[in-house]
C-alpha positions in Angstrom: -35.9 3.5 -16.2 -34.7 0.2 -16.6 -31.9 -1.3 -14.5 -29.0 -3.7 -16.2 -27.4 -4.3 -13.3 -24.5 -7.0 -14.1 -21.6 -8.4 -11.4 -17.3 -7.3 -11.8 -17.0 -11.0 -12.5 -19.7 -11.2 -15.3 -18.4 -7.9 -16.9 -14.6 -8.4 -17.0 -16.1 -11.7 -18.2 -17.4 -10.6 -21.6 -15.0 -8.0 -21.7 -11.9 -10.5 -21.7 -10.5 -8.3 -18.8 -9.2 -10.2 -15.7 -10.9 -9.0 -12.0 -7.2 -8.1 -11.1 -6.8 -6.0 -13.6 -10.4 -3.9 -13.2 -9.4 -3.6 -10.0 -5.5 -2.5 -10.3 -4.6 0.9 -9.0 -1.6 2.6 -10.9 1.0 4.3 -8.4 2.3 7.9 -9.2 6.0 7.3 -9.3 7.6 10.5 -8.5 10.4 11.1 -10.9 11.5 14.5 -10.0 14.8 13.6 -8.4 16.0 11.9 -11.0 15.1 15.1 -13.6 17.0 17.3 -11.3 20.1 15.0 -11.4 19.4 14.7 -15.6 19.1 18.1 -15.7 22.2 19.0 -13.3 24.4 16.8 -15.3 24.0 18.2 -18.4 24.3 21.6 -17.2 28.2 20.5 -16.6 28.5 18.4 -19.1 26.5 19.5 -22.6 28.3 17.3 -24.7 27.7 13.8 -23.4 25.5 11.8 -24.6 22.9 9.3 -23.5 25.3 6.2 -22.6 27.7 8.7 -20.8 24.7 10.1 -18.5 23.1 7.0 -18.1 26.3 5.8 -16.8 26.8 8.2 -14.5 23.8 8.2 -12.8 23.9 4.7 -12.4 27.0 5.6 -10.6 24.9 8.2 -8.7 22.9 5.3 -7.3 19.8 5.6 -9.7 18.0 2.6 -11.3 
């Protein structure tokens, strides 16, 4: 069997992919608080719409 052994730096090279970006790790962002506050605000109020709960869970303290 024949071995093509080739460096990171040589094959992000030809790939047009920068080291940093081989290497880059995604973080899980845990979104489940702000689902239950979605999901508790339109249980009280059905008939807002996106602006209103946006809005309101800015005023919650979410970002």
């Amino acid at each position: 069997m024949i071995d093509f052994s080739i460096n990171i730096t040589q094959a992000c090279k030809v790939l047009h992919l920068s080291k940093s970006s081989y290497y880059y790790k995604r973080k899980i962002k845990d979104d489940s608080e702000i689902i239950d506050a979605i999901n508790k605000l339109v249980d009280k109020h059905p008939r807002n719409g996106f602006w209103l709960l946006f809005n309101r869970l800015r005023k919650l303290g979410f970002e």
